[in-house]
PDB file with SEQRES, HELIX, SHEET and CRYST1 records, atoms N, CA, C and O in Angstrom:
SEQRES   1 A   65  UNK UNK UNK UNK UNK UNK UNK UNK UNK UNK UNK UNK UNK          
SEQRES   2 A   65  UNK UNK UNK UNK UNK UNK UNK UNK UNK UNK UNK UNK UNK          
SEQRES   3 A   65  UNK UNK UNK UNK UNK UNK UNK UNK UNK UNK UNK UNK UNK          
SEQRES   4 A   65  UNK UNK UNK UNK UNK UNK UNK UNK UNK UNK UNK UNK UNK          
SEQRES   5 A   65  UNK UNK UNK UNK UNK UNK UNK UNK UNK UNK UNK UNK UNK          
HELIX    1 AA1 UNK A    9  UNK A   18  1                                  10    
HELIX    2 AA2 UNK A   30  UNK A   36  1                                   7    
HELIX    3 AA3 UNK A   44  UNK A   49  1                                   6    
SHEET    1 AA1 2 UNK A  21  UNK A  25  0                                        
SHEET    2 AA1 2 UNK A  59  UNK A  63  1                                        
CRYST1    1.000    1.000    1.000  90.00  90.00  90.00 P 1           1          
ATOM      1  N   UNK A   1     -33.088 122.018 156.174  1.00  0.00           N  
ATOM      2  CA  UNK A   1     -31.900 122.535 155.542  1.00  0.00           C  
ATOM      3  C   UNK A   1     -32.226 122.868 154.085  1.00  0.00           C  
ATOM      4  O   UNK A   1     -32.952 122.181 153.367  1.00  0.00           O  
ATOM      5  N   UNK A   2     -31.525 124.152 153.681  1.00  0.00           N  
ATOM      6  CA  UNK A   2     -31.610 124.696 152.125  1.00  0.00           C  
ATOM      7  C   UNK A   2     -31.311 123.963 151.519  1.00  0.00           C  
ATOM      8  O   UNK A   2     -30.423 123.308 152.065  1.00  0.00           O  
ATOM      9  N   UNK A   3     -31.629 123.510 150.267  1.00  0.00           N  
ATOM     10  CA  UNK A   3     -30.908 122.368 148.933  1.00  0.00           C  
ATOM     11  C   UNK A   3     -29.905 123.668 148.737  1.00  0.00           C  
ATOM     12  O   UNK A   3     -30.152 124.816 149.105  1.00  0.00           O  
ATOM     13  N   UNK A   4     -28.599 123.161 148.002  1.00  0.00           N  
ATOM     14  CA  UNK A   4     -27.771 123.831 147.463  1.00  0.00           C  
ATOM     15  C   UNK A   4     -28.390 124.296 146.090  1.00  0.00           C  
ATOM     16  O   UNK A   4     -29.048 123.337 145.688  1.00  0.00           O  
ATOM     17  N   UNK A   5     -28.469 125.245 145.269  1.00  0.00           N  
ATOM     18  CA  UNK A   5     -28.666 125.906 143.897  1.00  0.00           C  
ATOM     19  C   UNK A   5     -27.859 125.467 142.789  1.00  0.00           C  
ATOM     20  O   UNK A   5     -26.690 125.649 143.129  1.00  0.00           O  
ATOM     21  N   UNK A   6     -27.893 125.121 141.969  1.00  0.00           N  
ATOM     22  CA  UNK A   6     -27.291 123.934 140.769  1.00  0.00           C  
ATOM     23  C   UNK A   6     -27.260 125.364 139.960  1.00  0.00           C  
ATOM     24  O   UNK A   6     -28.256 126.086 140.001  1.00  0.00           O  
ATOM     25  N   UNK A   7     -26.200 125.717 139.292  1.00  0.00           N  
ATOM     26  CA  UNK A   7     -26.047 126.848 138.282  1.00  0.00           C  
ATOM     27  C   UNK A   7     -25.315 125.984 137.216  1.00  0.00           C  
ATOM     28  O   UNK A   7     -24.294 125.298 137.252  1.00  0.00           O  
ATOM     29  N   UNK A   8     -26.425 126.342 136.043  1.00  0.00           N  
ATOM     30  CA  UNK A   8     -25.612 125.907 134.597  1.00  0.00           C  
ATOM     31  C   UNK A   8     -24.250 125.909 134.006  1.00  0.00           C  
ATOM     32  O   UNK A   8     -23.934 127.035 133.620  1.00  0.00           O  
ATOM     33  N   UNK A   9     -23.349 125.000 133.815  1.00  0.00           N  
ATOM     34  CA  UNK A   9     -22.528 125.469 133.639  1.00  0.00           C  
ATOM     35  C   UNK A   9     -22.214 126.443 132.950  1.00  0.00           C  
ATOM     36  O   UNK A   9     -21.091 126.863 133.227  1.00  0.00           O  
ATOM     37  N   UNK A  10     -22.987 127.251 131.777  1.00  0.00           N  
ATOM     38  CA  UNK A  10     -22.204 128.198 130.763  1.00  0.00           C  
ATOM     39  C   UNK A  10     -22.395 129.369 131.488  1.00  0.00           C  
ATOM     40  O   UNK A  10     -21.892 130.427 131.111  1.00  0.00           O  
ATOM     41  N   UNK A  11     -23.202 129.265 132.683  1.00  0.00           N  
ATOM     42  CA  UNK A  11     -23.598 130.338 132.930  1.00  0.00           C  
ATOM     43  C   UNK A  11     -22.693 130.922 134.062  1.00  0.00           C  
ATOM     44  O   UNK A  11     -22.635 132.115 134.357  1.00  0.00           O  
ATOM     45  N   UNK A  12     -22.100 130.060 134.565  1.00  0.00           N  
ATOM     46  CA  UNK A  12     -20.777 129.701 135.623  1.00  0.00           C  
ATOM     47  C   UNK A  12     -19.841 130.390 135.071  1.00  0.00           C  
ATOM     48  O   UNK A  12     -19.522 131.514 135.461  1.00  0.00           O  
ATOM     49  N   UNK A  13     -19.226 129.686 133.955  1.00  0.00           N  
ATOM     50  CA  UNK A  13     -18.553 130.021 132.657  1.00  0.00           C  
ATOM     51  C   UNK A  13     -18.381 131.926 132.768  1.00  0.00           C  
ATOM     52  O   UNK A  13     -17.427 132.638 133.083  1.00  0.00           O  
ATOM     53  N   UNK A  14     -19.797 132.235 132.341  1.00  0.00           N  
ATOM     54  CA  UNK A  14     -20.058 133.453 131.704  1.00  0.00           C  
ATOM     55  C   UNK A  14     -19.577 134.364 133.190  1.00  0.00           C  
ATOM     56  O   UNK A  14     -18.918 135.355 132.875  1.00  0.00           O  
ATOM     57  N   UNK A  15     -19.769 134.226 134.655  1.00  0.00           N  
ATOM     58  CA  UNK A  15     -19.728 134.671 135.537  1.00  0.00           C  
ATOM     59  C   UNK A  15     -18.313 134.758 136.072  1.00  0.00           C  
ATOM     60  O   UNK A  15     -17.737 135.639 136.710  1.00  0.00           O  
ATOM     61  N   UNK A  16     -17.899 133.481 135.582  1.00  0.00           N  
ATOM     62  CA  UNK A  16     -16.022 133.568 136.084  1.00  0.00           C  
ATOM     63  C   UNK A  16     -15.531 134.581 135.298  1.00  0.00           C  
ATOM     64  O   UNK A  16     -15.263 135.721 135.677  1.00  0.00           O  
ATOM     65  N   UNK A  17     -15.420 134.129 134.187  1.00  0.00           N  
ATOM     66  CA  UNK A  17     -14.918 134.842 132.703  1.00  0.00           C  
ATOM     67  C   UNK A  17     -15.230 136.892 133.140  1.00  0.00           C  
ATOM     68  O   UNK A  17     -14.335 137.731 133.235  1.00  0.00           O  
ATOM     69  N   UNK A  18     -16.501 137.096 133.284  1.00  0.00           N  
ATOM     70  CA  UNK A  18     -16.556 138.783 133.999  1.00  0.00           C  
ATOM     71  C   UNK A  18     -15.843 138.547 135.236  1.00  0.00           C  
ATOM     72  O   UNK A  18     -15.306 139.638 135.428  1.00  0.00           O  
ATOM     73  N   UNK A  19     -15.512 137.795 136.185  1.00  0.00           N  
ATOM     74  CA  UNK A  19     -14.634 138.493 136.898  1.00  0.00           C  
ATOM     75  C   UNK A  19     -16.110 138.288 138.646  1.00  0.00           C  
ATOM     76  O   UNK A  19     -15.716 138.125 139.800  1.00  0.00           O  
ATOM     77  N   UNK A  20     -17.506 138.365 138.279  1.00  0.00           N  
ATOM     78  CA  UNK A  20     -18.621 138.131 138.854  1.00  0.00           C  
ATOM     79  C   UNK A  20     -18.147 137.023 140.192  1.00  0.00           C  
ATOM     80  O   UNK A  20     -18.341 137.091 141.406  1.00  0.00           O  
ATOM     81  N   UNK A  21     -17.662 136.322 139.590  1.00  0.00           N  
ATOM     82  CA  UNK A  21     -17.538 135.083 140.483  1.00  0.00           C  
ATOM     83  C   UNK A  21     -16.559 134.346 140.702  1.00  0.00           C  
ATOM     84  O   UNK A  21     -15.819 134.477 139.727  1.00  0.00           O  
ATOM     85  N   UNK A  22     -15.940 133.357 141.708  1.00  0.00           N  
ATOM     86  CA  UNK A  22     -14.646 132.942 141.777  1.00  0.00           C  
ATOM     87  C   UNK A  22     -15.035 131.401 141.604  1.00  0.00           C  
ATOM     88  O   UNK A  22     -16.076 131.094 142.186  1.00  0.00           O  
ATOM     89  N   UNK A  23     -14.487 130.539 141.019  1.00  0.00           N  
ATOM     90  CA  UNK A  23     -14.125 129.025 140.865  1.00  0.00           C  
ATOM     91  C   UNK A  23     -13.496 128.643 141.126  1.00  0.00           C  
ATOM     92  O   UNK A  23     -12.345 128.956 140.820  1.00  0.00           O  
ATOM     93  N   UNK A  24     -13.925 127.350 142.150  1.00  0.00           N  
ATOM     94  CA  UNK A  24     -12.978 126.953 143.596  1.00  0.00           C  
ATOM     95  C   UNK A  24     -13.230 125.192 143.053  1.00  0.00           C  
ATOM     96  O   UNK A  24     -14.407 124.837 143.008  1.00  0.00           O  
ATOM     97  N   UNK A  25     -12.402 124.387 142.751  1.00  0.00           N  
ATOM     98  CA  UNK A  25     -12.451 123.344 142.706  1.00  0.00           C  
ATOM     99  C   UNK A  25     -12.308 122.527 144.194  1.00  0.00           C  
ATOM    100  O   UNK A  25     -11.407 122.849 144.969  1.00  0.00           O  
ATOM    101  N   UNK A  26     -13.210 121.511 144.507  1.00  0.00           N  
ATOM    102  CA  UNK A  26     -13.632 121.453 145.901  1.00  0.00           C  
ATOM    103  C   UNK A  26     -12.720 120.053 146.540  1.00  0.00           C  
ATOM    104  O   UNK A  26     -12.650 119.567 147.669  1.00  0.00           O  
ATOM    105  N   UNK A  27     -12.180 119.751 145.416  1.00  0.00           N  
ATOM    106  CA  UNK A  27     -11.037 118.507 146.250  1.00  0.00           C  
ATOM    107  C   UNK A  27      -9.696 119.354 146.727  1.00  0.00           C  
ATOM    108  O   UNK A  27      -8.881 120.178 146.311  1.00  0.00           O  
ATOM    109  N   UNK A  28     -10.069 118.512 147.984  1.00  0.00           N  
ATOM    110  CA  UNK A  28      -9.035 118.889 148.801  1.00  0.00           C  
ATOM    111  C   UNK A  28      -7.447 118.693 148.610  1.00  0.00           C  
ATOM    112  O   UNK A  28      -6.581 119.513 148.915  1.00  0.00           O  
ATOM    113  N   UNK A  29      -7.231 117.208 147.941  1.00  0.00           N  
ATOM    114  CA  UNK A  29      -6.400 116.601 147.528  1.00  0.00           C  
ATOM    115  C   UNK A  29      -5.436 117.521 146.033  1.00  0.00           C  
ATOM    116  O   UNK A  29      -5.878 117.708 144.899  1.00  0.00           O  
ATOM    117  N   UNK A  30      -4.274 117.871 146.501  1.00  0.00           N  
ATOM    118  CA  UNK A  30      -3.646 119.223 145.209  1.00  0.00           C  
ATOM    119  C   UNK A  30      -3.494 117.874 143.903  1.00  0.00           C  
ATOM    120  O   UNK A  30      -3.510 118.365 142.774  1.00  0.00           O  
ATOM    121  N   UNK A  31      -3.361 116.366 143.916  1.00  0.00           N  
ATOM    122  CA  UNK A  31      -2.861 116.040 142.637  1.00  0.00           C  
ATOM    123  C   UNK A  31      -4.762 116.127 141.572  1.00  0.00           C  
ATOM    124  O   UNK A  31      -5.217 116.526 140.500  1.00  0.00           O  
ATOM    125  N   UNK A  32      -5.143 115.530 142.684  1.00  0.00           N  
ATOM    126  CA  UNK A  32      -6.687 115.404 141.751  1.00  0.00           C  
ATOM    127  C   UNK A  32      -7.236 116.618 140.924  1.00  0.00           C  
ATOM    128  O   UNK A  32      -7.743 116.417 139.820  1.00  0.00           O  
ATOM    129  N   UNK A  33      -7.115 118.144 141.566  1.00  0.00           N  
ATOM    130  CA  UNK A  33      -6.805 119.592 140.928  1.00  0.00           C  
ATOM    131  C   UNK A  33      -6.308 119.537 140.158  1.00  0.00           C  
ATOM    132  O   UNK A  33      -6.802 120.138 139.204  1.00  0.00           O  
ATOM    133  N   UNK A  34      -4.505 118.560 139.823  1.00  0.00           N  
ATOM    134  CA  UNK A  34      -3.944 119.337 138.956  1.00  0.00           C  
ATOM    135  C   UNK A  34      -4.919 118.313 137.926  1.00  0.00           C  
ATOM    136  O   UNK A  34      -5.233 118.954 136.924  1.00  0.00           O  
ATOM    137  N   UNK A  35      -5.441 116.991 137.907  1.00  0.00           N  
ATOM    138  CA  UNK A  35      -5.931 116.146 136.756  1.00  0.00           C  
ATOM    139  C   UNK A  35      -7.218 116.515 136.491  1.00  0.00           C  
ATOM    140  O   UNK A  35      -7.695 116.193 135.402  1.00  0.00           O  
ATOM    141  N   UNK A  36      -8.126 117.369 137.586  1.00  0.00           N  
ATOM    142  CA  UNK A  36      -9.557 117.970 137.047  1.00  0.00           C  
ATOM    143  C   UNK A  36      -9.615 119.061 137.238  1.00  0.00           C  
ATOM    144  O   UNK A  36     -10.782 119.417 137.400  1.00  0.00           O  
ATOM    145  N   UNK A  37      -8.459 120.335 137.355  1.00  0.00           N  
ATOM    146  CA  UNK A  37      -9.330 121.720 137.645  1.00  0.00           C  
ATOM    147  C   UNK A  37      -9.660 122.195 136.058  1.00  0.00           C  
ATOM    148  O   UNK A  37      -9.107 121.879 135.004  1.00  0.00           O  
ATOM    149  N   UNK A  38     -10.826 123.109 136.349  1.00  0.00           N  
ATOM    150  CA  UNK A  38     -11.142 123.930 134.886  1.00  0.00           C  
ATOM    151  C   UNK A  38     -10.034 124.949 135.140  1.00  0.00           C  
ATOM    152  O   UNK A  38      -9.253 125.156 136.069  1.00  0.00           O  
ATOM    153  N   UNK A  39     -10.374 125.743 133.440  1.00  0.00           N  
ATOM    154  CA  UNK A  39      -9.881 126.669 133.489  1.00  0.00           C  
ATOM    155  C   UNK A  39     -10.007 128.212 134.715  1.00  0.00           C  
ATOM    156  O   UNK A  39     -11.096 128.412 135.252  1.00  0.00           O  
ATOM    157  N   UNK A  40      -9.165 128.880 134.930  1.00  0.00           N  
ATOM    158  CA  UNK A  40      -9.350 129.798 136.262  1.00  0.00           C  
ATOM    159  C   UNK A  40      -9.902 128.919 137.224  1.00  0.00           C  
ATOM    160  O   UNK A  40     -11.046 129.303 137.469  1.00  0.00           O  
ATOM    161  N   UNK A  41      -9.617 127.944 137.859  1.00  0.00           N  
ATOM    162  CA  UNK A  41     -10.530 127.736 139.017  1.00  0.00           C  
ATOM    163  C   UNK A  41      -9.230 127.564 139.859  1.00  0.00           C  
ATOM    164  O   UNK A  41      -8.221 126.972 139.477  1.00  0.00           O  
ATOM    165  N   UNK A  42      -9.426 128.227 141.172  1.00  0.00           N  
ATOM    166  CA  UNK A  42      -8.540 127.980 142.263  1.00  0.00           C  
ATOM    167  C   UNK A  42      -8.720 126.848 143.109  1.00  0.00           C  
ATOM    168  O   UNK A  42      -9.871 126.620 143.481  1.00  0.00           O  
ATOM    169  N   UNK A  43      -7.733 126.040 143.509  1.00  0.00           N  
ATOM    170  CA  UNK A  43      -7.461 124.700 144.118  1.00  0.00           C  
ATOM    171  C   UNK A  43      -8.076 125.365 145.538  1.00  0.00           C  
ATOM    172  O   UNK A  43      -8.045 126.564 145.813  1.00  0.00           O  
ATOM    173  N   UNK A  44      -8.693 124.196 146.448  1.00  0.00           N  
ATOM    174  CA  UNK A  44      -9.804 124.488 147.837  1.00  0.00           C  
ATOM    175  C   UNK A  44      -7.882 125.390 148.593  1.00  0.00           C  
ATOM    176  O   UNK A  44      -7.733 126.537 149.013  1.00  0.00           O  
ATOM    177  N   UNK A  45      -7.011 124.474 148.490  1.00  0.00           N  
ATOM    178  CA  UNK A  45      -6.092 125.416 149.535  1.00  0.00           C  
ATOM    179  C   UNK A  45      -5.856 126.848 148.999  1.00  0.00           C  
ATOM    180  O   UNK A  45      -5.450 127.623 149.864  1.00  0.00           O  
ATOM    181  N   UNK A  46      -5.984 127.256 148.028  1.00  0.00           N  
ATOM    182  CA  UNK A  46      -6.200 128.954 147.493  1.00  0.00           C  
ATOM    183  C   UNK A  46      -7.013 129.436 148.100  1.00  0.00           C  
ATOM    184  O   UNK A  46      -6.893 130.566 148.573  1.00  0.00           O  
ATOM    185  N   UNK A  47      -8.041 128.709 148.242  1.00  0.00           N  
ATOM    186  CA  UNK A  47      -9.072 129.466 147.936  1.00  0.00           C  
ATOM    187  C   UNK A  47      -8.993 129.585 149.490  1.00  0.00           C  
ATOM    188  O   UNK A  47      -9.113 130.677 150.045  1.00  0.00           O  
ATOM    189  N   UNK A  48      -8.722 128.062 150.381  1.00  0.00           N  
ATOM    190  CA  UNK A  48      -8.689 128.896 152.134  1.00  0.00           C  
ATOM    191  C   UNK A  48      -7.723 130.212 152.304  1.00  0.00           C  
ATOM    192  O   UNK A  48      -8.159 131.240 152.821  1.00  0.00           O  
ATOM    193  N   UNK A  49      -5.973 130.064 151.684  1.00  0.00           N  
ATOM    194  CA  UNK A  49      -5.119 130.853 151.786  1.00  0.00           C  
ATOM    195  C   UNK A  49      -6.254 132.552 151.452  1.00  0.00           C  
ATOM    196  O   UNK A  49      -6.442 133.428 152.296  1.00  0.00           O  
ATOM    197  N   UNK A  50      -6.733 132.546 150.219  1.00  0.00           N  
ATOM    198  CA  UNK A  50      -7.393 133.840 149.971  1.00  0.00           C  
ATOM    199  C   UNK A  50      -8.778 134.334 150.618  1.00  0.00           C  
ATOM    200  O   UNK A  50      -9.487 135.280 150.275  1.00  0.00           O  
ATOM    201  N   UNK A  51      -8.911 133.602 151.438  1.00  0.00           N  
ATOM    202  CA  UNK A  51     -10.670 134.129 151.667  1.00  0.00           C  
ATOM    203  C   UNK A  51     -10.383 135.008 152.710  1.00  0.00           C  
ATOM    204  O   UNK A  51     -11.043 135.992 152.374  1.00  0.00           O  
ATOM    205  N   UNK A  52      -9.744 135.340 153.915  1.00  0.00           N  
ATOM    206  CA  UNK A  52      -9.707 136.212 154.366  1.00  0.00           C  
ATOM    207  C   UNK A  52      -9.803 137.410 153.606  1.00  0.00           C  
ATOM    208  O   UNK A  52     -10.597 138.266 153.996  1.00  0.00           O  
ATOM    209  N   UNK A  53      -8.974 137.657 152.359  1.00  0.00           N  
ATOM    210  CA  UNK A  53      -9.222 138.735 151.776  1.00  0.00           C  
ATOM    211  C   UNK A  53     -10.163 138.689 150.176  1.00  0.00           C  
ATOM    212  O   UNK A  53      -9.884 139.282 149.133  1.00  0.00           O  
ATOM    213  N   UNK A  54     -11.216 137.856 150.434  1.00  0.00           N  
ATOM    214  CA  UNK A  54     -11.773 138.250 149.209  1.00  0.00           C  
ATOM    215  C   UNK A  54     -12.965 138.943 149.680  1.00  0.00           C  
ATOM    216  O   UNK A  54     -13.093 138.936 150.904  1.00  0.00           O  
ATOM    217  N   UNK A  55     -14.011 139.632 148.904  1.00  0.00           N  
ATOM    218  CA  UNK A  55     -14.871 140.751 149.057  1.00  0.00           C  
ATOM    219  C   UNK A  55     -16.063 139.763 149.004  1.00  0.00           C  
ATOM    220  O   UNK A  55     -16.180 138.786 148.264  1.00  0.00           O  
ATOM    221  N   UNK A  56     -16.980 140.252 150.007  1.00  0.00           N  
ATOM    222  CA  UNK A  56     -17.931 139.689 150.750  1.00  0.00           C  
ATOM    223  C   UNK A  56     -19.213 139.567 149.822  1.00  0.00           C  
ATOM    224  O   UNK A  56     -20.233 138.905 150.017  1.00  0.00           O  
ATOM    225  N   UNK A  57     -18.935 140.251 148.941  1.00  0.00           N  
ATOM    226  CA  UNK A  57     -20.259 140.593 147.613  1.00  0.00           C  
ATOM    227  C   UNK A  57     -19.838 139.461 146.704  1.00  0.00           C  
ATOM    228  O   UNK A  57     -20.802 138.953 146.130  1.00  0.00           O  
ATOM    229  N   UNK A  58     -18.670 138.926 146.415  1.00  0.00           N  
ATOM    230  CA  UNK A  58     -18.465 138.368 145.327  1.00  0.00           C  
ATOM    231  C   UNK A  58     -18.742 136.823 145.407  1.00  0.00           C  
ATOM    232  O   UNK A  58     -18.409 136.197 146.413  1.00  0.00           O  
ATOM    233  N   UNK A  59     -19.240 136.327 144.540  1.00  0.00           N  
ATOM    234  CA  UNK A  59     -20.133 134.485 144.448  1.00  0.00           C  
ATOM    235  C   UNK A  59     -19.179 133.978 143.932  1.00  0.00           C  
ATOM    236  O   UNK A  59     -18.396 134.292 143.036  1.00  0.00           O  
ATOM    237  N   UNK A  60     -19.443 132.402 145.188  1.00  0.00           N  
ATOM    238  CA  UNK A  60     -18.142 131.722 145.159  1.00  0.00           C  
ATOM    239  C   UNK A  60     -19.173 130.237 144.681  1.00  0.00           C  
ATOM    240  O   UNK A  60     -20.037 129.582 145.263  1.00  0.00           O  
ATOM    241  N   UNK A  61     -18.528 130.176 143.331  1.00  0.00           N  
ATOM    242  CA  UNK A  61     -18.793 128.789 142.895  1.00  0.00           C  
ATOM    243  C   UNK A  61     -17.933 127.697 143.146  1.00  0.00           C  
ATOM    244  O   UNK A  61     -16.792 127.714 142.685  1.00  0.00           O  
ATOM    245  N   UNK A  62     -18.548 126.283 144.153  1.00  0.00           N  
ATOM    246  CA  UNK A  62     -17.785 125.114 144.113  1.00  0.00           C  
ATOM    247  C   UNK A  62     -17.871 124.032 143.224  1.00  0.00           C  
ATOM    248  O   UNK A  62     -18.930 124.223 142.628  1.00  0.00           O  
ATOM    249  N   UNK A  63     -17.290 122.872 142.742  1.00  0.00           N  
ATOM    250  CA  UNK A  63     -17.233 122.354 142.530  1.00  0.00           C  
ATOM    251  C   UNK A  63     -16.125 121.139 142.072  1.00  0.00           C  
ATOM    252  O   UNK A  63     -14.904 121.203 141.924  1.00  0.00           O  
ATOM    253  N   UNK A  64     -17.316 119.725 141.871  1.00  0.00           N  
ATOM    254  CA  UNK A  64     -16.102 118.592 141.824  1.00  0.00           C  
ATOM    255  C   UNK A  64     -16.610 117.980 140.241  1.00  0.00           C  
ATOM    256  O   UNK A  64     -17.629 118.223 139.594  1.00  0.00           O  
ATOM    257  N   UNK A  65     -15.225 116.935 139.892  1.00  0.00           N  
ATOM    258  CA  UNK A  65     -15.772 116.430 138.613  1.00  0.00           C  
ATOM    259  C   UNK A  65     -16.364 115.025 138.786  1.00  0.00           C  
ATOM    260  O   UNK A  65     -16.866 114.444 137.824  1.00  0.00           O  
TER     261      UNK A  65                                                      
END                                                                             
């Protein structure tokens, strides 16, 4: 199995911020989101509600705190 790819955060940062990439905070749980999401990052149930329609090119960063 692939290791997952560790991306810097500023560089995360720099990729949300253009629009490059989407930020998906990976707890499932909506109160723990509202006490750790970053800025722009969509809660995991957004992000299921939207993936049918998001574009197949665009990098989806997860993460937890």
């Amino acid at each position: 199995m692939e290791e997952t790819p560790r991306v810097p955060p500023d560089e995360v940062f720099g990729r949300v911020q253009s629009g490059e990439a989407l930020l998906v905070c990976a707890y499932d749980d909506d109160e723990k989101f509202k006490s750790l999401h970053l800025a722009k990052a969509l809660s995991l149930r957004q992000f299921h509600e939207l993936q049918p329609s998001l574009p197949k090119d665009k990098e989806i960063v997860f993460y937890c705190a």
